[in-house]
C-alpha positions as a LaTeX table, in Angstrom:
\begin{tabular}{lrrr}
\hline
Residue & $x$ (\AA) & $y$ (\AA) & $z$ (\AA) \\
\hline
Unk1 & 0.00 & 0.00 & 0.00 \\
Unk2 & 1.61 & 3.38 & $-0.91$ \\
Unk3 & 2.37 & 6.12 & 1.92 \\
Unk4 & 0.11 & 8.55 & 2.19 \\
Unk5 & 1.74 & 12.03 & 0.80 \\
Unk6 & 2.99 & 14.22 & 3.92 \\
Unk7 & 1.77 & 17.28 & 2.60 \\
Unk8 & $-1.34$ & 16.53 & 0.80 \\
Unk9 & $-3.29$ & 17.97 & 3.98 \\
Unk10 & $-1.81$ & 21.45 & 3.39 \\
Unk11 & $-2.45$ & 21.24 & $-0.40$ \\
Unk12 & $-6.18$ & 20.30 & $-0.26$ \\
Unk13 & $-6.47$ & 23.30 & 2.52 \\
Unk14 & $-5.13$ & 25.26 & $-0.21$ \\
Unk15 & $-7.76$ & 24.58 & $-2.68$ \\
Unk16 & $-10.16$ & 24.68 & 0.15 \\
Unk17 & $-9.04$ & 28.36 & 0.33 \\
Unk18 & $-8.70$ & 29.36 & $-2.85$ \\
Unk19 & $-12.27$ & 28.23 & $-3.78$ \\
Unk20 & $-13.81$ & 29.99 & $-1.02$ \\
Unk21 & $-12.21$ & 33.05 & $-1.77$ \\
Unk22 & $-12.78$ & 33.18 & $-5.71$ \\
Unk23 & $-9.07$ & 32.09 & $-6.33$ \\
Unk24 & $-7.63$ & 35.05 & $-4.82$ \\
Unk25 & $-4.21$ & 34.11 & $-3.98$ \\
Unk26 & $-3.48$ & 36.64 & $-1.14$ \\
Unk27 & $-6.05$ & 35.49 & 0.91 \\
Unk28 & $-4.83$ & 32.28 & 1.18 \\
Unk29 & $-1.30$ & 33.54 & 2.28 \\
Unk30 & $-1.26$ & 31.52 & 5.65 \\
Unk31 & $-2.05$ & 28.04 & 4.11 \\
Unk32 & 0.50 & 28.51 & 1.17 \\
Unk33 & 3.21 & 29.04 & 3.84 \\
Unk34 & 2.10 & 26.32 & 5.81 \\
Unk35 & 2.31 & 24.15 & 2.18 \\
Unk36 & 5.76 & 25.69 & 2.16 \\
Unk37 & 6.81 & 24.65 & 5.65 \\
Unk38 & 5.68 & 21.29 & 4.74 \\
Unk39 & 7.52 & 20.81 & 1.70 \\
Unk40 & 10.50 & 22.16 & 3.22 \\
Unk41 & 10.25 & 19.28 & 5.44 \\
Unk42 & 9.48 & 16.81 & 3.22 \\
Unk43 & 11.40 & 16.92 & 0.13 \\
Unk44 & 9.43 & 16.31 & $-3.62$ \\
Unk45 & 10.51 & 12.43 & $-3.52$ \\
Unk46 & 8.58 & 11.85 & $-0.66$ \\
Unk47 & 5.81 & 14.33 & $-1.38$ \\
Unk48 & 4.05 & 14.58 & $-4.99$ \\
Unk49 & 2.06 & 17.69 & $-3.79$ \\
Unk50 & 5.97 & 19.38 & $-3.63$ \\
Unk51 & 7.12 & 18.44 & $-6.87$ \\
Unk52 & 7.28 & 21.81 & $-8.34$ \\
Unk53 & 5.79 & 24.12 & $-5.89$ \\
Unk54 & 8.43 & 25.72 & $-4.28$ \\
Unk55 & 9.73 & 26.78 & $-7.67$ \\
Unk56 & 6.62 & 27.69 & $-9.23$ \\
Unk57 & 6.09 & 30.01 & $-6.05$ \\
Unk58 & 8.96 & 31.41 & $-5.94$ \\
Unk59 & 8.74 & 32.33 & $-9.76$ \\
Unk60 & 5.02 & 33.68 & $-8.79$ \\
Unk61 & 7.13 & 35.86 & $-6.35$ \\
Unk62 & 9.59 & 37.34 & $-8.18$ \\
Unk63 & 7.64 & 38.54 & $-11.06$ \\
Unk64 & 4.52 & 40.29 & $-8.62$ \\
Unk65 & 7.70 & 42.63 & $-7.60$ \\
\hline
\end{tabular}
């Protein structure tokens, strides 16, 4: 049976978020760093939610300044 991913918790309380607040990303600020935290912790091997999100944030990041 395959391991349940570590940080799919944080992701589905990101689309939780998002949908509740018509996709508008900096309202969902605290549960994007928690996903963060997470896949800090966990790196993408172990965590499929992680494969490609600190990188795709951090490219969100540097072009909103």
């Amino acid at each position: 049976m395959p391991e349940k991913d570590p940080c799919q918790k944080q992701a589905c309380e990101i689309q939780k978020c998002l949908q509740a607040n018509r996709y508008i990303e900096s309202k969902c600020e605290h549960v994007i760093r928690e996903m963060l935290r997470c896949c800090a912790t966990h790196s993408a091997d172990k965590s499929v939610c992680c494969s490609g999100f600190k990188k795709e944030h951090a490219e969100d990041k540097t072009k909103n300044k």
